[in-house]
N, C-alpha and C positions, 0 to 999 in steps of 0.2 A: 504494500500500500504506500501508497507517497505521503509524503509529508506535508502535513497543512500548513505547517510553517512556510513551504515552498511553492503553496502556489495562490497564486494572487487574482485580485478580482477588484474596481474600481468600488469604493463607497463616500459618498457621499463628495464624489470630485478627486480623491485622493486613492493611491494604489495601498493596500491591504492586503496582508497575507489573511486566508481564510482563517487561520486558528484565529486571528484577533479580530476576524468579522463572526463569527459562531459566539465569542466572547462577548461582543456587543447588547448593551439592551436591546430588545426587539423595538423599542421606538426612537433608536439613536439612527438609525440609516434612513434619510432621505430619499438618496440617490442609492440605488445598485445597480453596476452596469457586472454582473457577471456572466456575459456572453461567452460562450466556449467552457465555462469552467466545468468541465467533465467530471469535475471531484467532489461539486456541491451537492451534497443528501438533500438539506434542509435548508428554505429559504426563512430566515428570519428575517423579515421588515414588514413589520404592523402598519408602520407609519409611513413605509414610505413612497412619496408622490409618484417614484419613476422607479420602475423595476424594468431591467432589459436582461434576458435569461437564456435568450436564443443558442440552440447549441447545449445547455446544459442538459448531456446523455443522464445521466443520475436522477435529476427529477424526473419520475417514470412514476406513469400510470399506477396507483389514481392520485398523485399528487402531483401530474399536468397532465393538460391534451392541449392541444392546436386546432381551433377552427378552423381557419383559411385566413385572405387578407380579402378588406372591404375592398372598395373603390379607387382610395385613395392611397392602397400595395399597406397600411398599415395591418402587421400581422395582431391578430384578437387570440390568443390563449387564456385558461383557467388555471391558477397554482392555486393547490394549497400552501398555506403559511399560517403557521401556531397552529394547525385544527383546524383552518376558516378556510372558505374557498373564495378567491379572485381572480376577476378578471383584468385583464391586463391587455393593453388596446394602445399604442400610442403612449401618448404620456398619462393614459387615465390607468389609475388603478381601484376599482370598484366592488364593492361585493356584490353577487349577482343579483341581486332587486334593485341596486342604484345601477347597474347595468343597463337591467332593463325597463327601467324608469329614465335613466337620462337615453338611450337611443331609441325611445317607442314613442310612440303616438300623443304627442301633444308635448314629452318631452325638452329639456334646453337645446338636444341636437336630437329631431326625429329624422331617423336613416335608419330606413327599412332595412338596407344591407345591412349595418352594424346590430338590428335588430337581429339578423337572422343567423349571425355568429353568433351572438350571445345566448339564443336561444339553441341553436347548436352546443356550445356548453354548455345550457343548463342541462339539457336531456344525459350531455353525458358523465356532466357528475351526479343525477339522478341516479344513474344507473349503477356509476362505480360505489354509489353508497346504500344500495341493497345489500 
């Protein structure tokens, strides 16, 4: 197993090795750009606004799935984080009723497309939690 000391992952603007991002309170990270980190089990960030995880082989079903990308090529994924499950869209990171409250029908942004990602994850964390 590799060493978490040795591999790193952006938080909060600043490079981090994972032992001192898994250290972190769950509401100290803003930012995580952990793209590529194949080492990440567990995404802890409760709080934070911009989660980018693309590439992260380790978060595996049922703590992600991948919709597709809307219109505008941003890719819509579900992680779970602490327990909770969110959607992660762009810079939005949501839990699934603010998902599908901010992209549905009367909505701050109603877009069918992004509706229909979201609804795409919910069915399939519905189902990973049977």
């Amino acid at each position: 197993m590799t060493d978490p000391n040795s591999i790193y992952l952006r938080v909060n603007g600043k490079r981090m090795s994972l032992a001192k991002f898994l250290e972190m309170a769950p509401d100290a990270a803003k930012t995580v750009d952990a793209s590529g980190c194949t080492a990440l089990t567990e995404l802890r960030a409760d709080a934070a606004e911009y989660v980018y995880a693309s590439g992260c082989t380790a978060l595996t079903e049922p703590l992600h799935f991948d919709a597709g990308y809307d219109s505008r090529e941003f890719a819509f994924s579900a992680i779970k984080l602490r327990g909770k499950w969110r959607i992660i869209a762009g810079c939005r990171n949501f839990t699934v009723q603010d998902a599908q409250q901010h992209w549905g029908r009367g909505g701050p942004s109603d877009r069918p497309d992004c509706l229909a990602l979201v609804e795409k994850l919910a069915a399939q964390i519905a189902a990973a939690e049977r």
